[in-house]
C-alpha positions in Angstrom: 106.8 87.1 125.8 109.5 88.1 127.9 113.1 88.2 127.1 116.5 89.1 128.1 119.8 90.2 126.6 122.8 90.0 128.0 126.5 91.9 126.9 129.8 91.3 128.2 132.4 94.4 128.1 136.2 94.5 129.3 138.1 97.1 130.5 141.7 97.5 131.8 141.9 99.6 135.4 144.8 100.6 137.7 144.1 101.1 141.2 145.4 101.2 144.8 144.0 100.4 148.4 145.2 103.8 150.2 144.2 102.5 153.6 145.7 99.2 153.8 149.1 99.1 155.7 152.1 100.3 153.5 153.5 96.9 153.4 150.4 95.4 151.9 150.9 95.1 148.3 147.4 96.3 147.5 148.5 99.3 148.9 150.8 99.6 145.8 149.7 100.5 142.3 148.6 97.7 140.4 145.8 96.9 137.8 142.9 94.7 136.8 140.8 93.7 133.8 137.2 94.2 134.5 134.1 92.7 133.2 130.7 94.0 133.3 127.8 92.1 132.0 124.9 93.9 131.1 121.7 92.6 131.1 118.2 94.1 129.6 115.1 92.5 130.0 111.6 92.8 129.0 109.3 92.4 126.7 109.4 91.5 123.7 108.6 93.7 120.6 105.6 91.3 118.5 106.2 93.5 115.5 110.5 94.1 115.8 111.1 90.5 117.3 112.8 92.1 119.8 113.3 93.7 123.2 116.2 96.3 122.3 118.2 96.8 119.5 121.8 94.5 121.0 123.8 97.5 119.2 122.4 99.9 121.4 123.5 98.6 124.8 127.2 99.3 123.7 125.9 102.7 122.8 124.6 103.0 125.9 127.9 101.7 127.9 130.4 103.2 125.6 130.2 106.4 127.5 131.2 104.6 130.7 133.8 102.4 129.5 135.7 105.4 127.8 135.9 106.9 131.5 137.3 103.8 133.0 139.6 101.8 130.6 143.2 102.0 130.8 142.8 104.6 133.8 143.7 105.0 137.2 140.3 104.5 139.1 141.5 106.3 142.2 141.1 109.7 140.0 137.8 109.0 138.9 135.0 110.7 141.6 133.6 108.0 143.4 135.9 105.7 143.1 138.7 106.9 145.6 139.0 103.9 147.0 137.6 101.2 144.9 138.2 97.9 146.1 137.6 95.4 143.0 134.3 94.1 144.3 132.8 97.3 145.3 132.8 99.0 141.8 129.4 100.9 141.5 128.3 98.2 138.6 129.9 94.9 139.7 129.5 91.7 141.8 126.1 91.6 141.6 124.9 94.9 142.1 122.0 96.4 139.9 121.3 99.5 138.0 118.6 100.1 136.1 118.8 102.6 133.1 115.4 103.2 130.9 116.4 103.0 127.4 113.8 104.4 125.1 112.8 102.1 121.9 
């Protein structure tokens, strides 16, 4: 049978829009509180009951979210210029991390 698990983390970001006129006030500093729902799907485990232990997903994101919250995004390599909806794990887009069992 095939499940799916789903997680929902926060985080707190500051960011600005470098390339946006100066008088834009996304141009300015300013922040955001972030959500990023993770979702694992698969089979499920006859003998566990289970497709993944749920406490491992936040072991698995816990890495990431200690790189992001409460810091200026514009730092962090990749994300220069991070508009909101362009993050590399939000508004729908899709990665797809093996997580061994």
């Amino acid at each position: 049978m095939k499940l799916e698990l789903r997680k929902t983390f926060q985080f707190e970001a500051a960011h600005l829009l470098p390339h946006l006129p100066k008088s834009h006030k996304c141009r300015r500093l300013h922040g955001h509180s972030f959500k990023v729902e993770i979702v694992v799907a698969g089979e499920c485990d006859s003998k566990l009951g289970w497709v993944m232990d749920y406490a491992d997903i936040s072991k698995a994101f816990h890495p990431i979210w200690k790189k992001l919250d409460h810091f200026y995004l514009n730092e962090i390599p990749g994300l220069e210029t991070p508009p909101a909806k362009t993050l590399p794990f939000g508004s729908g887009r899709s990665s797809s991390p093996r997580f061994r069992s």
